[in-house]
MARTI-869035 format. One record per residue (C-alpha): residue in three letters; x, y, z. Coordinates in steps of 0.02 Angstrom, whole numbers, plus 50000, padded with zeros to 5 digits. Layout:
AlaXYZ
...
***
This chain:
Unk506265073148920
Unk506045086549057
Unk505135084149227
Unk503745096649280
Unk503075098949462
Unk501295089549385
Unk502505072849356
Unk503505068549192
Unk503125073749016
Unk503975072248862
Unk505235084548751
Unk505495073048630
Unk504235060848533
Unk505345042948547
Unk505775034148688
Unk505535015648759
Unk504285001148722
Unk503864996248886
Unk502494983648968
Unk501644985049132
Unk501014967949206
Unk499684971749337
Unk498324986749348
Unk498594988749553
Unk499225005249619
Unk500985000149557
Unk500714996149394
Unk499545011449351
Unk500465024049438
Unk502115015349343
Unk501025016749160
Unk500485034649205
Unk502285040349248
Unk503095030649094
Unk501745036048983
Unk501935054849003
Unk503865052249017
Unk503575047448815
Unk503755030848831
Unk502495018448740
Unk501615008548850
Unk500614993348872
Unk499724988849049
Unk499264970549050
Unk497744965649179
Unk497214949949235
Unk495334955049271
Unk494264955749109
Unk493554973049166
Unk494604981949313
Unk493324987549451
Unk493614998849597
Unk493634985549746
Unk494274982649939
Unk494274992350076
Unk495175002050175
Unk497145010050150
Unk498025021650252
Unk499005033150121
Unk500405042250207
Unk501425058650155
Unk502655046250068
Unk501065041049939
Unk500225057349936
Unk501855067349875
Unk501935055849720
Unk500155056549691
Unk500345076649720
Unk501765073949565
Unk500385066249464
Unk499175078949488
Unk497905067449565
Unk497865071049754
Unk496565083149742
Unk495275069949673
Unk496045056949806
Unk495835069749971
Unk493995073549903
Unk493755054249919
Unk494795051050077
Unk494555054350266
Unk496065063650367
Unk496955055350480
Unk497965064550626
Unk498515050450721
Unk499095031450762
Unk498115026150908
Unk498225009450993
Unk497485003851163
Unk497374988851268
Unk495754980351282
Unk495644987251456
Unk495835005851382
Unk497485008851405
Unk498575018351277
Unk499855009151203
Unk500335019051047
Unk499675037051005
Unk500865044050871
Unk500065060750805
Unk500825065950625
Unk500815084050683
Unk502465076950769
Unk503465076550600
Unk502835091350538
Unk501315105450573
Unk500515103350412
Unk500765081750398
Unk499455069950409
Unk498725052450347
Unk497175047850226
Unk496265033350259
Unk495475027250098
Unk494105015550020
Unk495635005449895
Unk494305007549758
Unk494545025749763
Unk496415026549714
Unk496205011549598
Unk494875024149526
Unk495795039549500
Unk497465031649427
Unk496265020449317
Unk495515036149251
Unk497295043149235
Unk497985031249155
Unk496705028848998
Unk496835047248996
Unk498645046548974
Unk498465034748817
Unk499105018048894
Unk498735001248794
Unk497714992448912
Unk497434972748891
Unk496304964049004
Unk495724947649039
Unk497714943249015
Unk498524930249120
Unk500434934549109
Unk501314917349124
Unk503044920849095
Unk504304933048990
Unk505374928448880
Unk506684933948780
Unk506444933448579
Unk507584937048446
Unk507904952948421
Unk508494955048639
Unk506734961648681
Unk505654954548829
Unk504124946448768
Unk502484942148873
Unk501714926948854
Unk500014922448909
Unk498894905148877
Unk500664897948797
Unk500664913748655
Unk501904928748628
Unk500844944248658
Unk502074958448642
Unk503774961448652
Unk504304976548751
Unk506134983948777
Unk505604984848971
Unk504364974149049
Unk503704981449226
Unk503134965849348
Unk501854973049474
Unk500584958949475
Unk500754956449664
Unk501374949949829
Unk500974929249724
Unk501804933749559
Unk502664921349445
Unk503674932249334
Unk505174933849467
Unk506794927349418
Unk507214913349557
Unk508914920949559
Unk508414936549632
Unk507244928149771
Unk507864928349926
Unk506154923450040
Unk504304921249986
Unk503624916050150
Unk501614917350204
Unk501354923350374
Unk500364913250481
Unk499124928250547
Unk498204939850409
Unk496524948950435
Unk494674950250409
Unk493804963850345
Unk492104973050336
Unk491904991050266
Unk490514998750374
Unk489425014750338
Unk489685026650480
Unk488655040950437
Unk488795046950596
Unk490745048650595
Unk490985038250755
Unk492795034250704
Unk493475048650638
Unk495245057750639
Unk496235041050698
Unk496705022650651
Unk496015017150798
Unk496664999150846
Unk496414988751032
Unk497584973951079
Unk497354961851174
Unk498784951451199
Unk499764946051026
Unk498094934550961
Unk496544948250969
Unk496804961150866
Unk495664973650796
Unk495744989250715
Unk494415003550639
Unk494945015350493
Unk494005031250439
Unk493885026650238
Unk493185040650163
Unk491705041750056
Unk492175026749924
Unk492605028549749
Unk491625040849637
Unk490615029849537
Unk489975021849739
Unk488025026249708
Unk487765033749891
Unk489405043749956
Unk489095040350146
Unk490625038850264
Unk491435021850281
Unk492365014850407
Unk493474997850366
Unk493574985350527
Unk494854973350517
Unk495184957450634
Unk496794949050648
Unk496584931150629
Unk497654916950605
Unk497254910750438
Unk497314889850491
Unk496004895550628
Unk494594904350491
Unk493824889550472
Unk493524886250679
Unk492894905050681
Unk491634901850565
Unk491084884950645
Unk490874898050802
Unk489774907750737
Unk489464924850684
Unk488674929650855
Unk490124923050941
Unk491394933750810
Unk490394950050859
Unk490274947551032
Unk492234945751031
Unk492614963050912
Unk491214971051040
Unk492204967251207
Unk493544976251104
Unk492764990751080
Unk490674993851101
Unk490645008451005
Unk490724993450859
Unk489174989750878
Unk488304998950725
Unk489684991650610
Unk489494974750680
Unk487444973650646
Unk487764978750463
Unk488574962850457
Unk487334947750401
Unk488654932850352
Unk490274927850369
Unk490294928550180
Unk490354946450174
Unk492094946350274
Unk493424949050176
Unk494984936450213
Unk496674942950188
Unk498474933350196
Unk499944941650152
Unk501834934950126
Unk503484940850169
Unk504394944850005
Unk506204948049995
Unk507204951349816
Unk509164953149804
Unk508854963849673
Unk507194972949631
Unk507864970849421
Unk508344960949296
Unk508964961049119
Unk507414972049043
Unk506364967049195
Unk505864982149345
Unk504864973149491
Unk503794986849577
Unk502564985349739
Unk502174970349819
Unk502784959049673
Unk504604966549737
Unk504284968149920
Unk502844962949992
Unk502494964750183
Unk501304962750316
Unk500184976450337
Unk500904978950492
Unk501674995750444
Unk500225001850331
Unk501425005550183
Unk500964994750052
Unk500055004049931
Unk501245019649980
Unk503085010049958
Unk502095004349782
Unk501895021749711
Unk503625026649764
Unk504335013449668
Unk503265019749530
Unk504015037749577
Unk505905028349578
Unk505905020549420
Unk505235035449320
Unk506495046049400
Unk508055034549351
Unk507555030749165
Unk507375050549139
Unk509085053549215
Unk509905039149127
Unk509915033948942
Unk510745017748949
Unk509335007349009
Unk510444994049110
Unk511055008549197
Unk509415014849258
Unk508754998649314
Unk510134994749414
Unk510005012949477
Unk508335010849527
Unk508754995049631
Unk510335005949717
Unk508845017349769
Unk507595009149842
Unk508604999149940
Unk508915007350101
Unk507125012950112
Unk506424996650075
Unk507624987550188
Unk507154997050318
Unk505444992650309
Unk505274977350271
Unk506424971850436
Unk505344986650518
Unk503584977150482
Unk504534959150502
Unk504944962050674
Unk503544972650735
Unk502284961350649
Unk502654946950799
Unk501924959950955
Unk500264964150881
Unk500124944350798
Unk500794929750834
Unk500474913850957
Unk501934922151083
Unk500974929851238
Unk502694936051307
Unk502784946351171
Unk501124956251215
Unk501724958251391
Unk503204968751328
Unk502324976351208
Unk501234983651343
Unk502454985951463
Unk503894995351346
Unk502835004751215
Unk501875016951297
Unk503505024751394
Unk504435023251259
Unk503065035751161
Unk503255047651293
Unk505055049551266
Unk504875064751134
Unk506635057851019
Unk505995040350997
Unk504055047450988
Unk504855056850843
Unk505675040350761
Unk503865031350776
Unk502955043450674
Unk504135046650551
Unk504235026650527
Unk502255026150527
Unk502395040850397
Unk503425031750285
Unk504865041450273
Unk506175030850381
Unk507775026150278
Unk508685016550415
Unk508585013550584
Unk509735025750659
Unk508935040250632
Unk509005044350445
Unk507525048450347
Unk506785056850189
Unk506605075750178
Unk505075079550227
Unk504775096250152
Unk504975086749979
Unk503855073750009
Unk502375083650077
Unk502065099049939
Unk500105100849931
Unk499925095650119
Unk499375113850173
Unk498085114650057
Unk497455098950074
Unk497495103250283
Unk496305115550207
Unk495125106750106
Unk494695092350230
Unk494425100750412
***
């Protein structure tokens, strides 16, 4: 097998059996990269008929460099609105955090995204790229038949056996070996969120976000124009609204007048977004867990995305840590035959990238939401002279980038990691 610059492709015609469990960003981008690699593959979904849903992402350089590899950014910038900067101010107007990519490099930036749009293109991609796809499938467990191979089972039946099974069914999935787990802890605070037409770009060219204290928290992201099949391509915008998820319930006994009036002290320019919103019902609630593997394989098993790592958003690098993995595991079954051998390279890694984040988002996640007012106080006090100290201004953006592999100092080359940026700097003024 050789590797182009449009992603892998195969030289020869055999190579392994291998099932995907979970059509998110991880598990397509996985089937797409495995698939062209030569490698026969079978994506196992959940939902009867996959659909292009959520709202908003931030994809940084990390996730647009793999997607570059693919040959699907183009599609994905068309969709997307550019981002140039982080920026975070106190409720009174005060800048916290303003971390602008052009910091890490001239031509770097960020994409915010409707989620449906990237679930789109790799969808597309991947059927394209002959994958298997089974939905309506409820993976229970895998298990190991006869002849050594992994088999999945679903509604108590053998469905296929695979020589590699790929878990990347999510942050909740029930295919992890309990040796591996180290933590699968909820956090207490997770978000609300409303995707907003905002035709006349009034949040545009920043993740805008305004804290106030650690317990109000609200942010705006530019989202782009939605997926492709979306029947009226008008900008979006994606509001979310940190919330702790025992006190949803006594928000909604509030009332919705009450919730708008809050997100509106925040910021008034919220306004239009805020009257396109008729019920609580059209909210969407999101919790999220702290994940933490001692190993992100087993014997025949790969976990990929939030099934192997999950975070809190915190850190905006979900979806982007997802399709490196993708990226990662492609990479070490090309380079290595022996298929033990890869996994376990694969683990080796992603570790210190991973590791770094996930302590990264763990211990950030507490300033912007938690119960601990102290913590705001410092937050307020420490991070906006610590931005203006050009070294550890540096550090910030390259962590918000996704490209941090530790916390003293090291990170991922950039100029690897950002190919197609200048043109893309092009096509999206």
């Amino acid at each position: 097998m050789t590797r182009t610059a449009a992603g892998y492709h195969a030289s020869v015609p055999s190579g392994l059996d291998v099932g995907v469990v979970g059509c998110g960003f991880a598990g397509a981008a996985s089937a797409l990269f495995l698939a062209r690699a030569g490698h026969e593959v079978t994506l196992y979904e959940e939902a009867p008929v996959p659909r292009p849903i959520g709202a908003g992402i931030v994809l940084q350089p990390t996730g647009m460099a793999v997607l570059a590899e693919l040959d699907l950014l183009a599609p994905v910038l068309e969709r997307g609105a550019r981002l140039d900067s982080l920026h975070c101010v106190t409720k009174a107007g005060r800048t916290l955090v303003e971390l602008p990519y052009r910091q890490l490099a001239p031509e770097a930036f960020g994409l915010g995204l409707h989620r449906g749009a990237l679930f789109e293109v790799l969808y597309n991609a991947v059927r394209a790229a002959g994958v298997s796809i089974e939905c309506g499938v409820t993976v229970e467990a895998l298990e190991r038949n006869a002849r050594g191979k992994r088999a999945i089972v679903a509604r108590g039946e053998r469905l296929g056996s695979h020589d590699l099974i790929v878990v990347a069914d999510g942050a909740r999935s029930a295919l992890r070996e309990p040796r591996l787990v180290r933590r699968v802890r909820p956090y207490a605070w997770g978000a609300l969120w409303f995707l907003a037409r905002d035709p006349e770009r009034v949040y545009t060219r920043e993740l805008f976000q305004v804290a106030d204290g650690t317990s109000r928290f609200v942010g705006f992201l530019p989202t782009g124009v939605g997926p492709a099949s979306a029947p009226d391509p008008v900008p979006l915008v994606s509001l979310f609204y940190s919330v702790r998820m025992d006190r949803v319930d006594e928000l909604r006994q509030r009332g919705l007048s009450a919730w708008k009036r809050e997100v509106s002290s925040l910021d008034p320019r919220a306004e239009f977004a805020l009257e396109q919103v008729t019920s609580f019902d059209e909210l969407l609630s999101s919790s999220y867990l702290d994940v933490v593997l001692g190993a992100w394989h087993g014997d025949g098993v790969a976990y990929i995305g939030d099934a192997a790592h999950a975070t809190s958003p915190q850190l905006g690098q979900g979806c982007n840590l997802a399709l490196v993995d993708a990226r990662v595991l492609a990479e070490c079954l090309l380079e290595l035959e022996d298929l033990r051998a890869a996994l376990a390279a694969y683990s080796r890694r992603r570790r210190a990238h991973l590791a770094f984040y996930q302590l990264a988002t763990r211990w950030l996640t507490p300033f912007f939401q938690s119960d601990r007012a102290y913590l705001g106080r410092l937050r307020d006090a420490l991070m906006g002279p610590a931005c203006a100290i050009t070294p550890l201004r540096r550090q910030m953006v390259a962590t918000m980038a996704g490209i941090k592999c530790g916390l003293l100092f090291p990170t991922l080359p950039i100029a690897s990691l950002v190919p197609a940026l200048p043109v893309a700097r092009e096509s999206r003024p």
